[in-house]
N, C-alpha and C positions, 0 to 999 in steps of 0.2 A: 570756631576759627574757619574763615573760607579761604580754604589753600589750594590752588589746580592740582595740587601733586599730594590730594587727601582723598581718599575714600574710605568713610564710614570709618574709620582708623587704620585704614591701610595707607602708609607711607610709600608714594610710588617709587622715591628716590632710594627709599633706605633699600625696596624688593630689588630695585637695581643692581647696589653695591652686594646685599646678599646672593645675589643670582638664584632668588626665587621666585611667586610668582606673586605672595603677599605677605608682607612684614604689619600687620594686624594688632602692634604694641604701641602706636603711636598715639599721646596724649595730646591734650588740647594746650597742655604747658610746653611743649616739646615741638608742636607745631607753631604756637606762637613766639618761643626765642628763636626759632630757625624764619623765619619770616621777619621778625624784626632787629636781629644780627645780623643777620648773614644776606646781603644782595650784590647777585640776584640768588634767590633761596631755591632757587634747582639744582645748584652745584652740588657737589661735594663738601661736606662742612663736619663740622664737630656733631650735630644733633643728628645729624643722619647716618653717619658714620657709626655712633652711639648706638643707636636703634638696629643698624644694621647686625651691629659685634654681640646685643641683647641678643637678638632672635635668635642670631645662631648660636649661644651659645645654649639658649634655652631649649630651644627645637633639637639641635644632634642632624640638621639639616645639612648644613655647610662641611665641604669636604676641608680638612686642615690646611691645608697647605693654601687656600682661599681666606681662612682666617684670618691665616698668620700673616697675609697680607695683606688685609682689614688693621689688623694692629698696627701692623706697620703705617697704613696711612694715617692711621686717627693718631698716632705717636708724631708725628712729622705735623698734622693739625693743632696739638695741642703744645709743642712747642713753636708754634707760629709761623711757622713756614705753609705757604699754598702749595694744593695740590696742581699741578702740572699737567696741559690736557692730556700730555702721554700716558695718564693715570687715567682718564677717562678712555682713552685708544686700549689701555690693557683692561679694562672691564668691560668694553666692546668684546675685547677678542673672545671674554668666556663666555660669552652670550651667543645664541644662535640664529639665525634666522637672514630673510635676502641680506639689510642691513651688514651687516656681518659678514657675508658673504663679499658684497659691493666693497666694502674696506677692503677687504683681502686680495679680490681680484685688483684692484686699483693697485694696491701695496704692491703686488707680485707685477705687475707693468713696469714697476716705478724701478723693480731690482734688477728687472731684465732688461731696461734698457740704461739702465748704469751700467752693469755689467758688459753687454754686448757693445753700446755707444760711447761706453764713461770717457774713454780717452781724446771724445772731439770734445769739445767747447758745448755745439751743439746737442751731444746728449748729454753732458753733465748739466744743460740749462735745462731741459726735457725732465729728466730724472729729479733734477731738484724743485719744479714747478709741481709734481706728483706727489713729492715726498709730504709728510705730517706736517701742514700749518695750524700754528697756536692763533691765528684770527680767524680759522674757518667753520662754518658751522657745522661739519660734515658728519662730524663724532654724533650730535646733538639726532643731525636727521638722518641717521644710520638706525642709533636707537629708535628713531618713530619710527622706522620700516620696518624692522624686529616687532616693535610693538602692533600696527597694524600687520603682521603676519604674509606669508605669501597671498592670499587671496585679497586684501588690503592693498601691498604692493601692485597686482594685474589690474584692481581699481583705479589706481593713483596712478598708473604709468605714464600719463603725461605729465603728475604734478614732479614725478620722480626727474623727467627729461627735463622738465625745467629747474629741477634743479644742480644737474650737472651742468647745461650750458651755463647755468649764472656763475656759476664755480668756476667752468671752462673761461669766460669772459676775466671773471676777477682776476686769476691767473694768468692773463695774457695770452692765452691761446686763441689761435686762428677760430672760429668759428665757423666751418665750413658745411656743405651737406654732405661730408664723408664723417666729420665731428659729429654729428646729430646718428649716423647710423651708428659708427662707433658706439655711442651712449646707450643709444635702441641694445645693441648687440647685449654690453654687460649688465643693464638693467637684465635682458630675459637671462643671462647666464646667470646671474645672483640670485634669481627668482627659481630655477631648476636644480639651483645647487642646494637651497633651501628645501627643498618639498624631500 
């Protein structure tokens, strides 16, 4: 089976949802219903969820309380309900790295100026333009900056900046060169916070 999210039987998505570094139980049956049920097959699904709940139970890797909320998704999977990117936002959080990092400082922008601004018009539009969008891809290239690591992220800083202004853009923000150092600023703060 050729799957981008396979190696040699390592399931990258299932190592995700376990928050380890390789889930190594993945079959070539297992890769092929997740590829031909489930699109697009990098979510969150039943067969990686599966794989995920295997390992760790197998392994004695997984701390419980990550488990038990492993079950909890695959329970909510298996009676037909979708996972929710905010499911994807709280497996970001147990994850480490700039990524991670970049969520968080952004999140913490997003609450400080609710907080501080909430009662204009103008910062509750501010605040809510920050806050977690289910059409953004941010969750997605959060996990690749985790995945390529800090020394990956100083590689890619420009691919990084371009990705905040296209976000900056989508979201209706000004685009300015104060926007562009802004971005400069928390990419190297996500990157320092990481190391």
């Amino acid at each position: 089976m050729n799957c981008p999210h396979r190696d040699q039987g390592n399931c990258k998505q299932a190592a995700i949802l376990a928050g380890v570094a390789a889930v190594d139980i993945c079959t070539d049956q297992a890769c092929r219903v997740c590829s031909e049920k489930y699109k697009p097959y990098r979510d969150i699904n039943h067969v990686t969820l599966s794989l995920a709940l295997s390992y760790c139970d197998r392994s004695g890797q997984c701390q419980p309380p990550h488990v038990q909320r492993l079950r909890e998704m695959h329970r909510h999977v298996q009676d037909g309900r979708t996972i929710k990117q905010v499911t994807r936002v709280e497996l970001l959080e147990r994850q480490s790295g700039p990524g991670t990092e970049l969520h968080r400082l952004l999140a913490l922008i997003a609450r400080w100026v609710r907080r501080l601004l909430g009662w204009t018009k103008w910062g509750r539009t501010i605040a809510d333009r920050l806050g977690i969008d289910p059409n953004c891809r941010c969750v997605g290239r959060a996990f690749q900056m985790n995945k390529w690591g800090v020394a990956g992220c100083k590689e890619n800083g420009g691919q990084l900046l371009a990705w905040l202004i296209e976000e900056a853009n989508r979201r209706n923000f000004k685009v300015r060169w104060y926007t562009r150092v802004t971005a400069r600023i928390l990419i190297m703060l996500a990157i320092l916070r990481a190391q």
